[in-house]
C-alpha positions as CSV (number, residue, x, y, z in Angstrom):
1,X,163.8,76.5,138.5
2,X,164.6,80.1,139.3
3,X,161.5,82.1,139.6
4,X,162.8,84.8,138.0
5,X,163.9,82.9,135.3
6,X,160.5,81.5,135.3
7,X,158.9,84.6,135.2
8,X,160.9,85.5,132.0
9,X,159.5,82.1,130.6
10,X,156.2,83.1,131.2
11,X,156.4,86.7,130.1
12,X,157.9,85.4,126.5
13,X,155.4,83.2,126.2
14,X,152.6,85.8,127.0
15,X,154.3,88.2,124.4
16,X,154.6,85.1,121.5
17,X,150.5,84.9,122.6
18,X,150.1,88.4,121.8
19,X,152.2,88.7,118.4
20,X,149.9,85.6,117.2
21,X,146.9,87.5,118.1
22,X,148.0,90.7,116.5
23,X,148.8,88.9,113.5
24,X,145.3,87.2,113.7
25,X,143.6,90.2,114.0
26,X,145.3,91.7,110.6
27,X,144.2,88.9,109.2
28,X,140.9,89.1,109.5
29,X,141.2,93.0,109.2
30,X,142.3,92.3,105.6
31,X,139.7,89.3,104.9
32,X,136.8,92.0,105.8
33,X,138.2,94.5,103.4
34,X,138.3,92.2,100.8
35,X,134.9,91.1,102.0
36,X,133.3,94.3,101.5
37,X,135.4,94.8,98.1
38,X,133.2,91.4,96.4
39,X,130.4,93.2,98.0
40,X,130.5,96.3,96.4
41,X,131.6,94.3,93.1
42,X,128.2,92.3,93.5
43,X,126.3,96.0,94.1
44,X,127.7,96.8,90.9
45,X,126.6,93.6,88.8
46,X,123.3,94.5,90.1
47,X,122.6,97.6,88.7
48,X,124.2,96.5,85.2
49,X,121.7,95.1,82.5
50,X,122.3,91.5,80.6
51,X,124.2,93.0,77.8
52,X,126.6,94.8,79.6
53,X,130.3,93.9,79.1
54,X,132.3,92.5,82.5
55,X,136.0,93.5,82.1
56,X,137.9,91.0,84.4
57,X,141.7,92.6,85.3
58,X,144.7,89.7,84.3
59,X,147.9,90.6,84.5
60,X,148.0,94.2,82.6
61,X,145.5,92.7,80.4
62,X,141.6,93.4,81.1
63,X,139.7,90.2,79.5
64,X,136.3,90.2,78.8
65,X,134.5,88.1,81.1
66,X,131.0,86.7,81.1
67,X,128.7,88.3,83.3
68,X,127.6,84.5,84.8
69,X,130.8,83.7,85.5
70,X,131.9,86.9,87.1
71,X,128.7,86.8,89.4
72,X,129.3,83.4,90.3
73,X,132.8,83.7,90.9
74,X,132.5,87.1,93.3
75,X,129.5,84.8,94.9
76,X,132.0,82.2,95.2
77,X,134.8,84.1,97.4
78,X,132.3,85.8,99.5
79,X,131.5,82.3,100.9
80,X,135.1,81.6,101.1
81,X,135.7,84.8,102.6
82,X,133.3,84.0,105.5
83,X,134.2,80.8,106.1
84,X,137.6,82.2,106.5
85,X,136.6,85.0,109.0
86,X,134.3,82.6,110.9
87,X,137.6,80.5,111.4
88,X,139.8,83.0,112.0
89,X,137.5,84.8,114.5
90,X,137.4,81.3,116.3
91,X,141.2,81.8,116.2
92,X,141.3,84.5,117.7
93,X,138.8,83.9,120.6
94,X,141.4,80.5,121.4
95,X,144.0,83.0,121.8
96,X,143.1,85.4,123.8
97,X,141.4,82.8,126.1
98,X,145.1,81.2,126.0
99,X,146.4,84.9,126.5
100,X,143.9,85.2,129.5
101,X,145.2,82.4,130.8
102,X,149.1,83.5,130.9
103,X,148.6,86.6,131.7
104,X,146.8,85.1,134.6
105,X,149.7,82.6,135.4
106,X,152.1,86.2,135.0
């Protein structure tokens, strides 16, 4: 093969590295603002007493939600939430060991 032409090879294939890493990287960008959003939602349980009513937004619609339910369901996607990171952040450190390793090959 042409080097040149191999060279291009490379060099697309170290860009199509990158643009999977960006996009991983806004991914888990969005997954800890989301993250921090149930965490301020479970702040806000806390200081509320027993009776209080829990509004859940549906639609246009706020429905009244029990405060159990809310609390385990917030609880619920923060686990989700990191899991996710953890996975994506193992994601990430693949690519830009695979990124090293083009670049390296570049």
């Amino acid at each position: 093969m042409d080097p040149q032409k191999q060279m291009q090879a490379l060099s697309e294939q170290y860009q199509g590295l990158q643009t999977e890493l960006t996009t991983l990287v806004s991914a888990r960008q969005k997954l800890e603002s989301q993250q921090q959003e149930n965490k301020n939602v479970q702040k806000e349980f806390q200081t509320l007493n027993e009776e209080a009513n829990i509004y859940k937004l549906v639609g246009p619609v706020l429905l009244k939600q029990d405060s159990t339910e809310a609390k385990s369901t917030v609880e619920g996607r923060l686990e989700y939430i990191d899991k996710e990171i953890k996975r994506i952040e193992s994601s990430i450190k693949d690519m830009q060991e695979k990124t090293e390793g083009k670049k390296m090959e570049v």
